[in-house]
Structures are given as C-alpha cells and as structure tokens.
C-alpha positions, 0 to 999 in steps of 0.5 A, a space after each residue: 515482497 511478502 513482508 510488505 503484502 502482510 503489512 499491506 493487508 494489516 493496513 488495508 483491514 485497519 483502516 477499511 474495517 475489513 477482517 484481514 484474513 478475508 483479504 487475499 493478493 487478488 482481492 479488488 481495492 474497491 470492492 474493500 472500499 479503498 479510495 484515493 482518501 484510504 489510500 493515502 491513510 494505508 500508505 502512511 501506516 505501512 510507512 509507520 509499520 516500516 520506519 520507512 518513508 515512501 519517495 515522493 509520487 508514490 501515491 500517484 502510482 498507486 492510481 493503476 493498481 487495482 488488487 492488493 498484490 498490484 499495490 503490494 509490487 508498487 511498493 515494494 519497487 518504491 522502496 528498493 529504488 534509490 533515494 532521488 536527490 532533492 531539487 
C-alpha cells in the first residue's frame, strides 16, 4: 500500500498545487481542495504513473473517503480485485 499512498500523495500535490511533503495519510481532501473535478484528475494520473486502469465505479467509491490514507485503501482494494468481465 505504500507505494500506492506515495503515488497518491504526488498526484494529489500535482494536481491540487500543494507541496507533498505537507500531505500526510491523515490529511483531510477538502482542506487540500480536493473535489469530486480533482478527484477524477488524481485518479487518471495515479493510473498513468501505474500503467494501470482503474475498474469501472471507482470514482464512485472514492465518495466516502475523506483522508488521503481512506483513498490510499480504496485503491489499493480496486486494483487487487479481480477483472469484472465485460457485460
């Protein structure tokens, strides 16, 4: 997981203008001015630093998760879940 919350952190200070050294697992999204827009902007970057898609629905999820470590699990329980097949 820590390889995910350090990506996480590079994300969240590139996209929010925040110096990532200040962000630590227990710091509050909104209070780095992480909306639902720089939400989506953070997961499409963690993607592109993983080579990795995220499953569909993720974003959703991420709704409830109010500190970087909360997002930190969720995607680190979206990646290590199993491909759903396509409908």
């Amino acid at each position: 997981m820590k390889r995910i919350e350090e990506l996480l952190i590079a994300s969240i200070a590139e996209v929010c203008g925040v110096d990532a050294a200040t962000l630590r697992p227990d710091t509050l999204l909104e209070d780095v001015g992480v909306d639902s827009l720089a939400s989506a902007e953070v997961l499409v970057d963690v993607e592109i630093r993983l080579g990795r898609q995220l499953p569909t629905g993720t974003l959703r999820k991420l709704e409830s998760a109010q500190t970087v470590a909360d997002v930190a699990a969720l995607l680190e329980a979206a990646f290590e879940a199993p491909p759903q097949p396509a409908p």
